[in-house]
LOTORRO-647117 format. One record per residue: residue number from 1; y, x, z of N, C-alpha, C, O in turn; chain; residue in one letter. Coordinates in steps of 0.1 Angstrom, whole numbers, plus 5000, padded with zeros to 4 digits. Layout:
# residues N
<NUM <Y X Z> <Y X Z> <Y X Z> <Y X Z> 'A' 'a'>
...
This chain:
# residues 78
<1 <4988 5008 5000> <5000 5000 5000> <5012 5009 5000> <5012 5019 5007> 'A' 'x'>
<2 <5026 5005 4990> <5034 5009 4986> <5044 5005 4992> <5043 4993 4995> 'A' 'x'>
<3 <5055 5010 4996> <5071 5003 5001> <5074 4999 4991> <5074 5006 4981> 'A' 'x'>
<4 <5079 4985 4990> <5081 4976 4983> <5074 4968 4974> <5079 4961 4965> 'A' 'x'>
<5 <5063 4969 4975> <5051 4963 4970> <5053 4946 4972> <5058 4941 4982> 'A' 'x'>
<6 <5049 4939 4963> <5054 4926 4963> <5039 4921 4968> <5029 4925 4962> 'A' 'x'>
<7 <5038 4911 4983> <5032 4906 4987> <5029 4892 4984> <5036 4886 4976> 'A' 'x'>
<8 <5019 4887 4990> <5017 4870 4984> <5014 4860 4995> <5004 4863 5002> 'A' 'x'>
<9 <5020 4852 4999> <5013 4844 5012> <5013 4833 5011> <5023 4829 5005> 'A' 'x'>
<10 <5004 4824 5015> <4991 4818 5011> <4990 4806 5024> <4985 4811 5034> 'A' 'x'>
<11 <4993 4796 5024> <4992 4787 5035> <4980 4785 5038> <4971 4783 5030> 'A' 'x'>
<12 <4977 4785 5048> <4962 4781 5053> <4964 4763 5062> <4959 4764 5073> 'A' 'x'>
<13 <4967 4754 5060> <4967 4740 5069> <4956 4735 5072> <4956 4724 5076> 'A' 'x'>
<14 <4945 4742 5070> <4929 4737 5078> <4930 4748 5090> <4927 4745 5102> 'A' 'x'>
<15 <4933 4758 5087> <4929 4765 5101> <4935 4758 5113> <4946 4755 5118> 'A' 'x'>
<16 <4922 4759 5117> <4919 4752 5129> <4928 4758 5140> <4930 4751 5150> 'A' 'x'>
<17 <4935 4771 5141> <4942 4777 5156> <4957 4773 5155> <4964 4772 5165> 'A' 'x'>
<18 <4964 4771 5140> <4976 4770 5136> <4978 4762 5120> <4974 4766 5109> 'A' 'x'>
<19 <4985 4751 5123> <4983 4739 5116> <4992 4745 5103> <4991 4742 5091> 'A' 'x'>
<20 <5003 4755 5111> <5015 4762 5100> <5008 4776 5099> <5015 4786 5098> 'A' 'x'>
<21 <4995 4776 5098> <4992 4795 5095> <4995 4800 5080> <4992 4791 5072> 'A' 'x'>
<22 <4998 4809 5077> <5005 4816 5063> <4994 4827 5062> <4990 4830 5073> 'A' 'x'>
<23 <4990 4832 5056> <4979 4845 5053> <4989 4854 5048> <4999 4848 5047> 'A' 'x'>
<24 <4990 4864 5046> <4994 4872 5038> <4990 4880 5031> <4987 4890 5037> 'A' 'x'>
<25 <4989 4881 5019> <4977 4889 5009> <4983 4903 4998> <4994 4901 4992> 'A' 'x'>
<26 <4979 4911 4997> <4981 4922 4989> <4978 4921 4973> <4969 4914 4967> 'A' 'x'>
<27 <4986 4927 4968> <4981 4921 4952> <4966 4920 4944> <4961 4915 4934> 'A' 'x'>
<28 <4962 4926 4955> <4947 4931 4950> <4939 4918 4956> <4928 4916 4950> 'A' 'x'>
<29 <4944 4908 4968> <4942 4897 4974> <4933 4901 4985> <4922 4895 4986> 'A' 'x'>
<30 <4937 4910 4991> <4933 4917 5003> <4938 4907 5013> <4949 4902 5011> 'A' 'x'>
<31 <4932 4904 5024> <4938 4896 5033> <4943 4909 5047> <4936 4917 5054> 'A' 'x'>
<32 <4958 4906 5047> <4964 4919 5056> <4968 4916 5071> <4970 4923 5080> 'A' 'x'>
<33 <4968 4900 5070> <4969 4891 5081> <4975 4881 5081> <4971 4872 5073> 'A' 'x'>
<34 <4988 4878 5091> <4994 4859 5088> <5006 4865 5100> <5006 4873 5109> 'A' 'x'>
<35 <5015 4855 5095> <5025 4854 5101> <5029 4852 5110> <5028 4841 5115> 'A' 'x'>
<36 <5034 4859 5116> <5036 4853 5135> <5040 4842 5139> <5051 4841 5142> 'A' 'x'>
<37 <5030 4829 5140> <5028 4814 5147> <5047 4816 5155> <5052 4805 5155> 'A' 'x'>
<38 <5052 4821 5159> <5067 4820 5163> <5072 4817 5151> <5078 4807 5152> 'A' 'x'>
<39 <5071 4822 5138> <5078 4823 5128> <5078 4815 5115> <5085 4815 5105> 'A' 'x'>
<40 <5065 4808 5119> <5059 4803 5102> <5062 4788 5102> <5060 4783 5091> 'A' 'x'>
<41 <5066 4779 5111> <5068 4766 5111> <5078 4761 5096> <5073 4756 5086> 'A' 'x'>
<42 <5092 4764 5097> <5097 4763 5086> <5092 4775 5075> <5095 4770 5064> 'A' 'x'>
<43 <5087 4785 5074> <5083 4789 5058> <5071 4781 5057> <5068 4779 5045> 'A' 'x'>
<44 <5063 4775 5068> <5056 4764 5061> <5056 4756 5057> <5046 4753 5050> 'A' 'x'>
<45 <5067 4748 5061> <5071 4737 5051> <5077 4742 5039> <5074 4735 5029> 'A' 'x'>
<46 <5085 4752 5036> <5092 4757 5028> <5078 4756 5014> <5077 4749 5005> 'A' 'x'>
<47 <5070 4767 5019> <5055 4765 5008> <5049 4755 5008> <5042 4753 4998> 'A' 'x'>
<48 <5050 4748 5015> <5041 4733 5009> <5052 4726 5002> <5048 4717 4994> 'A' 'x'>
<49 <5065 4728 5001> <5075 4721 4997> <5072 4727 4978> <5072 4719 4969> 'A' 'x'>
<50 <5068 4742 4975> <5064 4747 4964> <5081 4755 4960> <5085 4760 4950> 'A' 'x'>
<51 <5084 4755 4970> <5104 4766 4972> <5095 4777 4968> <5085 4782 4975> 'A' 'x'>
<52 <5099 4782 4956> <5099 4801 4955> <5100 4807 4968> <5106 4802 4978> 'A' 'x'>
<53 <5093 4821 4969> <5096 4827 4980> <5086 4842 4977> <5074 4842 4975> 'A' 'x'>
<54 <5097 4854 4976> <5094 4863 4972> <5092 4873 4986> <5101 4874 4995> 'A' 'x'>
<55 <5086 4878 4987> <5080 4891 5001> <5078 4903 4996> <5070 4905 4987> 'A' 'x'>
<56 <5085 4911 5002> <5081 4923 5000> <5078 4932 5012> <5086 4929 5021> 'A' 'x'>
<57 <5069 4941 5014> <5065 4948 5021> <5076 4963 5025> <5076 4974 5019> 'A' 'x'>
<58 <5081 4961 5032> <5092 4975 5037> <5085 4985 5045> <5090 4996 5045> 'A' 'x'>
<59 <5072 4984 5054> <5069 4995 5060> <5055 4991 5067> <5053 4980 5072> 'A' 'x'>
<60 <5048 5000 5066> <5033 4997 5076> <5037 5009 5090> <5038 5021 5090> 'A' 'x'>
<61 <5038 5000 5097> <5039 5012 5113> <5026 5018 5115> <5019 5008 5116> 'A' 'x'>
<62 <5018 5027 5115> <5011 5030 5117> <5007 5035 5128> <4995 5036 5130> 'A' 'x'>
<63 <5015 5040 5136> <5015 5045 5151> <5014 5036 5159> <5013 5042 5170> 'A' 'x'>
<64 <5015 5021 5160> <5015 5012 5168> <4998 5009 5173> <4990 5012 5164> 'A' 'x'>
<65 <4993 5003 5185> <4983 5001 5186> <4973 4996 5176> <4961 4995 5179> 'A' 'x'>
<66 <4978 4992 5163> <4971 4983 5151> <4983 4983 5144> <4994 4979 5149> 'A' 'x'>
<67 <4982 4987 5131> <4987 4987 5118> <4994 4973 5121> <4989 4963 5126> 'A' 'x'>
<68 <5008 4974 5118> <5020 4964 5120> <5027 4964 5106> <5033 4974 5104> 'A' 'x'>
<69 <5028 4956 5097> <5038 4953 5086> <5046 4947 5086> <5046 4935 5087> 'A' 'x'>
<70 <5055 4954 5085> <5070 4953 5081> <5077 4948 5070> <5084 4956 5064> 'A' 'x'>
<71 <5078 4931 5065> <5081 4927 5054> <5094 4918 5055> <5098 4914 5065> 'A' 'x'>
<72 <5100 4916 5042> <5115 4908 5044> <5105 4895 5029> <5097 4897 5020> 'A' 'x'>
<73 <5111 4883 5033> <5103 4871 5029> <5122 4869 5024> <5132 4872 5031> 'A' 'x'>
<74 <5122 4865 5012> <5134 4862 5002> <5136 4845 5003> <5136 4843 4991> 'A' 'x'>
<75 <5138 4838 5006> <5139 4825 4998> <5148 4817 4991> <5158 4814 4999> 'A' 'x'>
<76 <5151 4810 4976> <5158 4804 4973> <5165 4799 4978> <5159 4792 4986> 'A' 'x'>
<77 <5180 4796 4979> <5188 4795 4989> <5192 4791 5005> <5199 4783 5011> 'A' 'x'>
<78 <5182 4801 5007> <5182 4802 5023> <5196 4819 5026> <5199 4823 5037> 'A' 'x'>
């Protein structure tokens, strides 16, 4: 994985632990993880809504206890 690499994320509304979970996938459709349940309420409505919404990847921490990504999510006039 590249800085600036354009990410993909992926609504999940069956999972069972979070009604708003988002996946977040690598171009290759690697599953890298999901959005912090703090954070995904409105970009989930925003994707079920079908709003463009462009992600790019700014940084993998790697020093942190588990690989942490660092991404900025774009959306149409937000």
């Amino acid at each position: 994985m590249t800085t600036g690499e354009l990410l993909e994320l992926k609504r999940e509304s069956e999972n069972s632990y979070d009604g708003n979970a988002i996946l977040v996938l690598d171009n290759r459709v690697n599953k890298l993880g999901y959005v912090p349940a703090v954070r995904n309420k409105r970009l989930a409505r925003k994707l079920d809504a079908g709003d463009p919404i462009i992600t790019i990847l700014l940084q993998v921490d790697v020093a942190a206890r588990i690989n942490q990504l660092h991404i900025e999510v774009f959306e149409r006039g937000a």
